[in-house]
N, C-alpha and C positions, 0 to 999 in steps of 0.2 A: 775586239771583244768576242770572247766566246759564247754562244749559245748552248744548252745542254738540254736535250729532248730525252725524256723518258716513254716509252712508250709501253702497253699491252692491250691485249683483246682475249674474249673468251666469244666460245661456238659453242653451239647447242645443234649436235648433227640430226637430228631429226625433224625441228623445226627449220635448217637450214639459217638459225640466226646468229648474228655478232653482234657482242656487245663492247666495247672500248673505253681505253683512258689514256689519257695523256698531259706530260708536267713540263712544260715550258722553264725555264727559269734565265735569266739574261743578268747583269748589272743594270738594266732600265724594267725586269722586275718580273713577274712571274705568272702565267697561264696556264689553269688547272683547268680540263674540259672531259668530259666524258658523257656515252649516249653508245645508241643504238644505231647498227650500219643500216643506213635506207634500202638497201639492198639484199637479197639471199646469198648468202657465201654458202660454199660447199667445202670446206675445210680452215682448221684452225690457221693455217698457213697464208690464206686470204685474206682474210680478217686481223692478223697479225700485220699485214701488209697494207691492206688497206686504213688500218691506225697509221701506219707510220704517214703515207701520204697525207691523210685527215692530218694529222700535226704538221708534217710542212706546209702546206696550204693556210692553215692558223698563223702560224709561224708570219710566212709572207703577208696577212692581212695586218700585221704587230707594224709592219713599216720601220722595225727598228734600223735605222743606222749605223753603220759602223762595225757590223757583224764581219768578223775574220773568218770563224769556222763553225760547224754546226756539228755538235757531237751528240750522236744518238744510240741513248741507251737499249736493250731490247733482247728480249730471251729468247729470238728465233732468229734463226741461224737461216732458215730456210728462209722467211721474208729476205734479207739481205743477198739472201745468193741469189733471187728472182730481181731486188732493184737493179743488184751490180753484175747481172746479167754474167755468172759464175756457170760457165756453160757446164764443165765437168759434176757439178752437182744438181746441177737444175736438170740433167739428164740421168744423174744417180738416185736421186729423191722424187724423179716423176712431177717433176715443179713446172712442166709444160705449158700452164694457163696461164703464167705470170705477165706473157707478150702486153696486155691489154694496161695492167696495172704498172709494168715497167714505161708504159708510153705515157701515164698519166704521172710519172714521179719523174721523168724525161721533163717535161712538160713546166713541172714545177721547179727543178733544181735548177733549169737553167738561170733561173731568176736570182739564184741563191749562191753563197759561196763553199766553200770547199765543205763537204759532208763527210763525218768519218764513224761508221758504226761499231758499238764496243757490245758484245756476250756478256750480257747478265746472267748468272746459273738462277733461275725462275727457283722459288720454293725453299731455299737453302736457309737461310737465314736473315736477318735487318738489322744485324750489328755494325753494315757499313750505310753511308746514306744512300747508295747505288741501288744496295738492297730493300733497304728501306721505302722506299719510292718506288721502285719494281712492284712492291707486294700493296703501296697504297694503289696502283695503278691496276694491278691486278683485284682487286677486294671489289674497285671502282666498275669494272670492265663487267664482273658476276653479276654486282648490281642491276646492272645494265640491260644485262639480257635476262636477266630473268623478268625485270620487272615490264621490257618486251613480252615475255611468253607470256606474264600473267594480262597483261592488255588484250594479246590477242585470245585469251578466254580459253 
């Protein structure tokens, strides 16, 4: 069985906050979850990143059986070159801090079977379901953090 993880995040650089979303979907059925990171990120690329983990970590509490692969959708190219530890770009894009966040998606994949992440072009359009689901995760993720910044007044 294949798993199919959609993921996004938005950042708000001056409050230093993330807001996220993420779409589970399986043959044993489907996890829609989205919130605000407990944490200060300092760029959209962490928060990008730290959804993706937030979802595998969901993912692994689902207990689903039977999982062959896990295919994860996601509009940052930059998250991906920090999990899969893509030295030539993590050092062309200045992706340096990912050490901490690669040791916590270490951490969780082991438990998991084969992960394959696919580029979504963000903003383009939702005439495909890829896209479609991209931009509910992104609407979801704005929500998010905004409705953070208005909390914190």
């Amino acid at each position: 069985m294949i798993v199919t993880i959609n993921t996004d995040a938005s950042f708000h650089s001056s409050f230093k906050i993330g807001g996220y979303a993420f779409w589970i979907v399986s043959n044993l059925g489907k996890v829609l979850h989205c919130g605000a990171l407990r944490d200060k990120v300092n760029s959209p690329t962490e928060a990008e990143t730290k959804c993706i983990i937030n979802a595998l970590a969901t993912l692994k509490k689902q207990n689903w059986q039977g999982i062959s692969k896990i295919v994860i959708n996601t509009d940052s190219l930059n998250a991906v070159y920090i999990l899969e530890k893509h030295s030539k770009e993590i050092t062309k894009y200045h992706l340096e801090f990912g050490g901490p966040l690669r040791h916590e998606y270490n951490k969780i994949k082991i438990h998991l079977p084969a992960i394959e992440f696919r580029h979504v072009k963000a903003h383009k359009s939702t005439e495909t379901a890829r896209s479609w689901v991209n931009d509910w995760c992104d609407k979801k993720a704005k929500e998010m953090l905004w409705k953070e910044i208005n909390s914190k007044g």
